[in-house]
C-alpha positions in Angstrom: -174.1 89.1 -40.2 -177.2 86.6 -39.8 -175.0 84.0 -42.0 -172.3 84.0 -39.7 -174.4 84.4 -36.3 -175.7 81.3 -38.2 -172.7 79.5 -38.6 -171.6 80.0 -35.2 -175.0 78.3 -33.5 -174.8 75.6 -35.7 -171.3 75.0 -35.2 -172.7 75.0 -31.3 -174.9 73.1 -31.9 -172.6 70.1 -33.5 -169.7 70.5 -30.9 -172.5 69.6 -28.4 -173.8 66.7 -30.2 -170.6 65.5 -30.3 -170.0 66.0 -26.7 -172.9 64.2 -26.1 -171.8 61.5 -28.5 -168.2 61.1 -26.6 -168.9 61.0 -23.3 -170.2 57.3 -22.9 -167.1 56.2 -24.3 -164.7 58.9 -22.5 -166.6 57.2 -19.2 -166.1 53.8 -20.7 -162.7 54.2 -21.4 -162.1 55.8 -17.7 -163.6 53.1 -16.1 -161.8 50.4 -18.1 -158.4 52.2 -17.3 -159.3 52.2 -13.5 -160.4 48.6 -13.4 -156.9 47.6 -15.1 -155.3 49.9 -12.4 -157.5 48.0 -9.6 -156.8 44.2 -11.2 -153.0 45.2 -12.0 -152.9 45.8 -7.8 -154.6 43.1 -7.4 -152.2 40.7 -9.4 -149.3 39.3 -7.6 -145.7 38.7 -9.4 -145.6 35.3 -10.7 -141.8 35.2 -9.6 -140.5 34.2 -5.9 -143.3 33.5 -3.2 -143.6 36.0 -0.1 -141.3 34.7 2.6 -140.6 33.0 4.8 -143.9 30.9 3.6 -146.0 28.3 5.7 -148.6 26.5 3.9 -150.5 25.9 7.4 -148.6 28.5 9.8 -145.4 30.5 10.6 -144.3 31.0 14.1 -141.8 33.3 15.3 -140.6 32.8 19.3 -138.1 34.1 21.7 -136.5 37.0 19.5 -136.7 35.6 16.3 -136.5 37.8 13.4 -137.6 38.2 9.7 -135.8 41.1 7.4 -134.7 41.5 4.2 -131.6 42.3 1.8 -131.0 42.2 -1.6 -127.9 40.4 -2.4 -127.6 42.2 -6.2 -126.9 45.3 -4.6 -124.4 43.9 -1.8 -124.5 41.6 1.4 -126.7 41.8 4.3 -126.1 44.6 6.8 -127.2 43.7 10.3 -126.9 47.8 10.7 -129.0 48.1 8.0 -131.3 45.8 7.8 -134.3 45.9 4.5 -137.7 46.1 5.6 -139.3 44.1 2.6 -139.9 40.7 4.1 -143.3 39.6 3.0 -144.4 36.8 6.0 -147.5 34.5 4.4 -149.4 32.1 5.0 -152.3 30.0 3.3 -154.6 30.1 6.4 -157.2 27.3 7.5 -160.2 29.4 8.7 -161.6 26.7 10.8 -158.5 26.1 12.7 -157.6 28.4 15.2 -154.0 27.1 14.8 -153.0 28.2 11.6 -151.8 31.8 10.4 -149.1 34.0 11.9 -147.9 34.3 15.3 -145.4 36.6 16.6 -144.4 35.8 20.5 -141.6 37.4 23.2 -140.0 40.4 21.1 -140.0 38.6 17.4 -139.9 41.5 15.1 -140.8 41.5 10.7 -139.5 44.2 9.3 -142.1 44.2 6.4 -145.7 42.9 5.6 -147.0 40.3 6.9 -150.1 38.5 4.7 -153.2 35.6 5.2 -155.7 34.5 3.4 -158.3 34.8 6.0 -160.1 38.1 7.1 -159.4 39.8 10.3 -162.4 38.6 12.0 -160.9 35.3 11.5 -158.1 36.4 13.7 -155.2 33.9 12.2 -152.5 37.2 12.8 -151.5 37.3 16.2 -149.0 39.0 18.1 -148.2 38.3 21.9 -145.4 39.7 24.7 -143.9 42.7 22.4 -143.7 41.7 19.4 -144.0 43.7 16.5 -143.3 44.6 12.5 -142.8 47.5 10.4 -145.3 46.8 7.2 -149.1 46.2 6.9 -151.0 43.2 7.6 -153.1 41.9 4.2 -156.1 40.1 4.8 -157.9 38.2 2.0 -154.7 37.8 0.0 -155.2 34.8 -2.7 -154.0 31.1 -1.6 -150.5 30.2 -2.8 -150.6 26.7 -4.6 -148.2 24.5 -2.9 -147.3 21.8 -6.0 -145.9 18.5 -5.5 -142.3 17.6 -6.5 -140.8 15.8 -9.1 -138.6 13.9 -8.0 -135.5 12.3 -10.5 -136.3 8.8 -10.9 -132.1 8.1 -10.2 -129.9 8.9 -7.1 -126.4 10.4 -6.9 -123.9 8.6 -6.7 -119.8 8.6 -5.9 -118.1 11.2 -6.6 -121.9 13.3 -7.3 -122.9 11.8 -10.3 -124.7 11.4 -12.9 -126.1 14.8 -13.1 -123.1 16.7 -10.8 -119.8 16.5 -9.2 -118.6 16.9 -5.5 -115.1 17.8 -4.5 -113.9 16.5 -1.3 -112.2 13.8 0.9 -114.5 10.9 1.0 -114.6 8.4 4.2 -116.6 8.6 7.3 -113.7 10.3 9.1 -113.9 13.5 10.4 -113.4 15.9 7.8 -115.1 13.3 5.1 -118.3 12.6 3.4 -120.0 9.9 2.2 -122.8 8.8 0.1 -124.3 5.1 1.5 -127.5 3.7 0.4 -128.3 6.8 -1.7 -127.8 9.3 1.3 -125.5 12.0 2.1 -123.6 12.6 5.0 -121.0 14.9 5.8 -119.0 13.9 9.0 -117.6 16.6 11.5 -115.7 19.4 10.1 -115.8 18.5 6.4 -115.1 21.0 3.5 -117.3 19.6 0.4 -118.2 21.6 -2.5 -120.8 21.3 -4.8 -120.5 21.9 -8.3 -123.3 23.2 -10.2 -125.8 20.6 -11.3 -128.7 18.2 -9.8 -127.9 15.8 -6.8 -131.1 13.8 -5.5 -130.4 12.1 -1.9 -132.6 9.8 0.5 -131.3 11.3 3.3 -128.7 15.1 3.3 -126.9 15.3 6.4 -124.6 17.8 7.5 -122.7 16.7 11.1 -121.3 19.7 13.3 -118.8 22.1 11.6 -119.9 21.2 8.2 -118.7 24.2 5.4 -120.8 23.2 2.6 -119.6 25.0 -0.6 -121.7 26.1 -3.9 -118.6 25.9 -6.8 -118.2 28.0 -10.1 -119.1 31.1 -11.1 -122.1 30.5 -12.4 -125.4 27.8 -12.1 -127.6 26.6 -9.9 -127.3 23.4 -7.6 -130.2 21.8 -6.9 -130.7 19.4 -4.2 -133.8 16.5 -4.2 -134.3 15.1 -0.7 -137.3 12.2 -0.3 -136.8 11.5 3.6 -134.7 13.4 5.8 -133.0 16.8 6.0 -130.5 17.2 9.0 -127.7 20.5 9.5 -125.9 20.1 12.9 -124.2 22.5 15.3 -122.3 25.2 13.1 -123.0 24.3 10.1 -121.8 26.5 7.1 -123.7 26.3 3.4 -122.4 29.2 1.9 -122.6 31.1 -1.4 -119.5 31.2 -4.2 -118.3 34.6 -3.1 -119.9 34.8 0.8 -119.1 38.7 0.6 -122.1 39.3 -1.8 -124.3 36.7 0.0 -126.1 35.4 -3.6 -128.9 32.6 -2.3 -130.2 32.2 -5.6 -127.9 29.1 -6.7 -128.9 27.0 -3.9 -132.0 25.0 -4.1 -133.1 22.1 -1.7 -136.2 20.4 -2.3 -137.9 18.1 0.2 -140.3 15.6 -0.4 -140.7 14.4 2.7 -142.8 14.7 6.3 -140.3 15.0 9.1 -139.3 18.3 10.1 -136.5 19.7 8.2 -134.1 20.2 11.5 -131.8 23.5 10.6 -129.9 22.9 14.4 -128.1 25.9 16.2 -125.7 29.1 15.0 -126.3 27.2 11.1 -125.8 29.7 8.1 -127.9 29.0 5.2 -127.5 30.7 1.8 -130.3 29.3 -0.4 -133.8 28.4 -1.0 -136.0 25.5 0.7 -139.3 24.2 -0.6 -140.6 21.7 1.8 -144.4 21.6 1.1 -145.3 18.5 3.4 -142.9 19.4 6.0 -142.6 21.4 9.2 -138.8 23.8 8.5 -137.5 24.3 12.5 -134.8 27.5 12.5 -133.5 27.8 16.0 -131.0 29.2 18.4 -128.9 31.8 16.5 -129.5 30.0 13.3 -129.0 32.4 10.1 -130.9 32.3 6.9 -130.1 33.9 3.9 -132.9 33.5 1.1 -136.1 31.9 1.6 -137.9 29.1 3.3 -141.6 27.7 2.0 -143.0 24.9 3.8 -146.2 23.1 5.2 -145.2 24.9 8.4 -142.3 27.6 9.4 -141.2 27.8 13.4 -138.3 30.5 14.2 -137.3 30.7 17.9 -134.4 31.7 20.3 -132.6 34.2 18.2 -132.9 32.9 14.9 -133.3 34.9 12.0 -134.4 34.8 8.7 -132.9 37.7 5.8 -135.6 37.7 2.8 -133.0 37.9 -0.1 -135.3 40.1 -2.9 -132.9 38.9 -5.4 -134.9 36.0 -5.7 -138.0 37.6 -6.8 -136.5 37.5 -10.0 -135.9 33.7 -10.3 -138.9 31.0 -11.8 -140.3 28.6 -9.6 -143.2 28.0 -11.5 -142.3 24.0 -11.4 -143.1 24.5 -8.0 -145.6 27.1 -7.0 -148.3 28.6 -8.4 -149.2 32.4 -7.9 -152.3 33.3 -5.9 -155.5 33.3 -7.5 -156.9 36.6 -7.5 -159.2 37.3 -4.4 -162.9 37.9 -5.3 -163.6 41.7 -6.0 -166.3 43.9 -6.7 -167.5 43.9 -10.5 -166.3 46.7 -12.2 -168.4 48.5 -14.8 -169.8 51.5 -16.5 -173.3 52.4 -17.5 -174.5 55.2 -19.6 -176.8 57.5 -17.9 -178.7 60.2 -20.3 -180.0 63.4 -17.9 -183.5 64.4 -19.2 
């Protein structure tokens, strides 16, 4: 009986040595797993950047409106509308100019994030307008990269790198492509095939139906000074019913303001790093716009397609860096 009354408080005895032994590195290991929780929160998606984007500000006036869809699952529904728009900007905290402004009864359905704190106040909203997520504060700076630009130009007919299909002529009805610029005169059908087109100047006149051919590829569009779509203006997707922007891709290397005129439909992406992107009276946007500024006013809107949160644009922009965060660590602490 002794022997065995023995055994047992030794065998006690061990099991809380042991316990004692673990427990630094059951806390350790606890603490590790919450800091990967904390920095995997922390980490934005490398993919698509928040949208729309300005680099300096985003402005939304007279009933403008910022939504979202997600065009792999089917078209946008005004009636239904997605709520996972993601507004951003890169704020300047010693200009009172920069950030996000929503005036006269603009509405984000979804988040809207700067990179300032709230003291800073570069989030504003005036004369009932509202939005439907949370505001982040602190968020990490999106880098803005420059573009590289093809060292040729497109010429007749869209090459070398691409084809266009249409009547050419400066007629109505016709395009053209003079001293390395594009223009599209009233009422012209053109469709782009997929491939890379790099212009001095893209104009679309009024009535424009700008087509994305094939069933598959991306058409990507340089521009070095000056992007123009007119009254009515149509750049639409292969098959409009689904409303795919992810094979439409204009990049703008210029400073004027990318001038998106009224009741245009976009399907597509625009990077414009160095430019101010105007969207105005009744113009529609589906996809995403990322620019050194962002102005929405009179009824225009812009529907956040998710799908393109699965595309790379790493030649383009890089993710956030993560915002500075309280240190993480553990300490073993032996009671007496």
């Amino acid at each position: 009986m002794k022997k065995s009354t023995s055994v047992l408080i030794s065998g006690v005895f061990l099991f809380a040595l042991f316990c004692l032994a673990v427990q630094p590195v059951i806390a350790q290991n606890a603490v590790r797993q919450l800091r990967e929780r904390v920095e995997a929160n922390l980490t934005p998606l490398s993919g698509a950047p928040p949208g729309p984007f300005g680099d300096y500000r985003v402005h939304l006036n007279q009933n403008a409106l910022v939504d979202s869809y997600d065009s792999r699952v089917g078209p946008y529904d005004p009636d239904n509308p997605g709520e996972n728009s993601q507004v951003a900007s890169n704020c300047n905290p010693n200009d009172d100019g920069s950030g996000v402004k929503l005036e006269e009864n603009s509405v984000v359905l979804g988040d809207i994030s700067v990179t300032t704190s709230e003291e800073e106040g570069r989030v504003n909203f005036d004369h009932n307008s509202t939005f439907t997520g949370q505001v982040n504060y602190n968020v990490g700076a999106w880098e803005l990269k420059p573009i590289s630009m093809p060292d040729w130009h497109t010429t007749a007919g869209g090459g070398p790198e691409g084809e266009i299909i249409g009547t050419t002529g400066d007629k109505p009805g016709e395009y053209e492509i003079i001293s390395n610029s594009f223009r599209a005169s009233n009422n012209a059908v053109v469709t782009f095939e997929p491939g890379v087109y790099h212009f001095d100047h893209l104009e679309l006149k009024n009535n424009v139906s700008f087509n994305i051919g094939g069933d598959e590829g991306m058409v990507e569009i340089y521009v070095g000074g000056s992007i123009t779509f007119e009254n009515n203006s149509e750049l639409l997707p292969p098959i409009e019913f689904v409303g795919d922007t992810t094979r439409l891709r204009i990049y703008y290397d210029g400073t004027s303001t990318v001038d998106l005129s009224n009741n245009v439909k976009f399907f597509g992406f625009i990077y414009a790093p160095n430019a101010l992107i105007e969207v105005r009276n009744n113009d529609q946007i589906y996809g995403n716009l990322v620019g050194k500024e962002v102005f929405l006013w009179n009824n225009a809107a812009v529907h956040y397609d998710e799908a393109l949160g699965d595309q790379d644009f790493s030649h383009i922009l890089g993710p956030p860096a993560r915002p500075p965060t309280e240190r993480l660590d553990w300490q073993e602490v032996i009671a007496e």
